[in-house]
N, C-alpha and C positions, 0 to 999 in steps of 0.2 A: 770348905765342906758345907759350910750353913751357905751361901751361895747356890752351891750345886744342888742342895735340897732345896732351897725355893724355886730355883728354877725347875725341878722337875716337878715340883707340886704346879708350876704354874702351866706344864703343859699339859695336865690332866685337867684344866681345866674348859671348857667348850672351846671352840674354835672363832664364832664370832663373838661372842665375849672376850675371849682371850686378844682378838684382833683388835675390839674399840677399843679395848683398856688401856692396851700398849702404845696403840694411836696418839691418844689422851696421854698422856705419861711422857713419852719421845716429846709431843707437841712444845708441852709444857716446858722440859727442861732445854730444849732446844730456844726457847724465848729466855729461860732465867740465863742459859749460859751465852745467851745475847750474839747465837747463829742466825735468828728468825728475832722478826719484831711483830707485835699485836697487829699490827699497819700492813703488813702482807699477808694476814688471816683474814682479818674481817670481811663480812658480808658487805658489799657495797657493789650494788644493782649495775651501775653506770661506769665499772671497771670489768666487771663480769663480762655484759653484755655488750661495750666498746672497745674495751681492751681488750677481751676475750680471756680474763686470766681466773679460769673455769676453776682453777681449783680452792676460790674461796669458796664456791655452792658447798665446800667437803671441809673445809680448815674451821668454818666457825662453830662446829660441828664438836671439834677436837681442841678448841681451846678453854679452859678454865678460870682462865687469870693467873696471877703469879704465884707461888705457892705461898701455901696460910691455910688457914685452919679450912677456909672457905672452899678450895682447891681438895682438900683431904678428905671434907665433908661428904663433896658432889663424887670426888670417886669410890668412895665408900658404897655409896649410893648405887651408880653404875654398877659396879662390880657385883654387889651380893643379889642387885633385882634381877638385873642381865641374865647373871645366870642362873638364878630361880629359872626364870622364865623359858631359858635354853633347854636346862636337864628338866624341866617340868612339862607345861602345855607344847611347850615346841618341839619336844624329846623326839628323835629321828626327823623331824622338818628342818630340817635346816633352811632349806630354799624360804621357805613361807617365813621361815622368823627374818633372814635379809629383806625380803620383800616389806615386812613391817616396818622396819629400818626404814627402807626408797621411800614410802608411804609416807612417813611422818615424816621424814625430812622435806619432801616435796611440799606439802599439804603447810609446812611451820615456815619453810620460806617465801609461798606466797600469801601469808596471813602475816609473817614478820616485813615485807614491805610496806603492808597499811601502818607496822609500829618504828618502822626507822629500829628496829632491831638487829644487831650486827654479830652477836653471838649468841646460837641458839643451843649449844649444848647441853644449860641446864634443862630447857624444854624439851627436850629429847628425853634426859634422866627422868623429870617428871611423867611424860608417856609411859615407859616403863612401866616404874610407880604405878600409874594408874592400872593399867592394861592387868600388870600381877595381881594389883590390890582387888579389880572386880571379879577376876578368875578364882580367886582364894578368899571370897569374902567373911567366913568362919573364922579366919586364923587370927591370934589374939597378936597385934604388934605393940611390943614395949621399946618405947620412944627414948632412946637415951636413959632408962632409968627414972624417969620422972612419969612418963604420961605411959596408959598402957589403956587402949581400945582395938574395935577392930578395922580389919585391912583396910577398907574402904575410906575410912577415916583418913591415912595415910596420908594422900597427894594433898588433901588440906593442910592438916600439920607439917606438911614440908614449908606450905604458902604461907602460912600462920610463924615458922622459925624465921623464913627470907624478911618477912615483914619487920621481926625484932632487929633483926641485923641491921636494916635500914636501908635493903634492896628493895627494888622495884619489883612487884608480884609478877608484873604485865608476862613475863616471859613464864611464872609457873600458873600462870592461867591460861596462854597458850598449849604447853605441855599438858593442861588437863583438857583443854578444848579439843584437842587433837586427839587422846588420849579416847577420849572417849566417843570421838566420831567414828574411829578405828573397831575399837569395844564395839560402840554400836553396828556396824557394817558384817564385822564380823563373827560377834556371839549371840546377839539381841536377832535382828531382821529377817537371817535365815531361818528361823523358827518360828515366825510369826507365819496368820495365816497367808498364802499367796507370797511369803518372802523366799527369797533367793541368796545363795552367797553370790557379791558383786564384785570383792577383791580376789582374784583369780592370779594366781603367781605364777607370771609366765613359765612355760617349759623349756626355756635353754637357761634358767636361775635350777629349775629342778634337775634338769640336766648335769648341768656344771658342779652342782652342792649337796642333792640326794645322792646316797648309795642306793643303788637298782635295785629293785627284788629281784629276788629268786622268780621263774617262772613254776607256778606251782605242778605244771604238767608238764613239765621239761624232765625227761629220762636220761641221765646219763648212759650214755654208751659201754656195754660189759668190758672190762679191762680182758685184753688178749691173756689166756692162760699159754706158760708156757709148753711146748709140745713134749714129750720122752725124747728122753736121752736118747743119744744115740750111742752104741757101742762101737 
């Protein structure tokens, strides 16, 4: 029974959210249970692009490393920004929030070729991060119980945690770089004088993942009333 309720709590939850997370998750245990190896995930340009075996541009995307606290952290992450982000600023866009997706992932794979970077996941989560943190920049976030500022603060303090661990930033500096090239194209530029929005979501993404409006001068047709009886 406690199964059957998480499961249906987890289908109430958004749809691409609900889709990376489980991505992430499958990814992960399908390497611990040693069906899948890190070595047919990783980003590597000159297998992609000679061997054709396309589906790392999407695997490094979705893996985490082995499970540990490090694993638990980054989908914690995912999950609650994600979908901030989904049921909040993107609420009915569905199209546009995938498109953010295509966007930083294109935009982090050819910025992660100048770093020989082979798994970009976390810098994906850090985008997020960002993206929420500057849409909500009022909101007080308390850090694990210890630190408690506001949102914007956020994607540092993730970089400021990676640091302690004894990771490498270079990937949550990425995720902020990108993060806020996105931010900026998107909420900053259009509002400025002479700016324009320039990320534009294609329409078979809006097609395939909007529900259509209503057309607001569309009359339904009178329902036939039936005629008398006849005797």
């Amino acid at each position: 029974m406690a199964w059957q309720g998480l499961a249906a709590e987890f289908l109430q939850v958004p749809a691409v959210t609900r889709t990376y997370t489980a991505a992430c998750v499958l990814t992960t245990a399908a390497v611990q249970l040693e069906l899948l190896s890190p070595f047919q995930l990783y980003f590597n340009p000159h297998l992609v692009f000679r061997k054709f075996q396309v589906w790392r541009l999407v695997t490094n995307f979705l893996f985490f490393g082995p499970l540990g606290f490090s694993f638990f952290f980054n989908m914690l992450f995912v999950f609650r920004y994600c979908r901030m982000l989904e049921e909040g600023s993107f609420r009915g866009r569905t199209a546009d929030f995938v498109f953010m997706f295509l966007f930083g992932g294109v935009l982090m794979t050819l910025l992660g070729l100048l770093g020989s970077l082979f798994f970009l996941g976390q810098a994906l989560t850090v985008m997020l991060v960002y993206v929420w943190s500057r849409r909500n920049p009022g909101v007080r976030v308390n850090f694990f119980g210890l630190l408690t500022f506001q949102a914007p603060f956020l994607p540092w303090a993730l970089m400021g945690f990676s640091l302690l661990l004894g990771n490498s930033i270079l990937v949550d500096l990425l995720g902020i770089a990108v993060g806020h090239i996105y931010y900026f194209l998107e909420d900053v530029f259009p509002n400025q004088p002479g700016g324009k929005r320039l990320l534009l979501t294609p329409n078979f993404l809006k097609l395939l993942l909007d529900a259509q409006e209503e057309d607001p001068n569309y009359l339904p047709l009178p329902e036939e009333q039936p005629g008398p009886l006849q005797q």
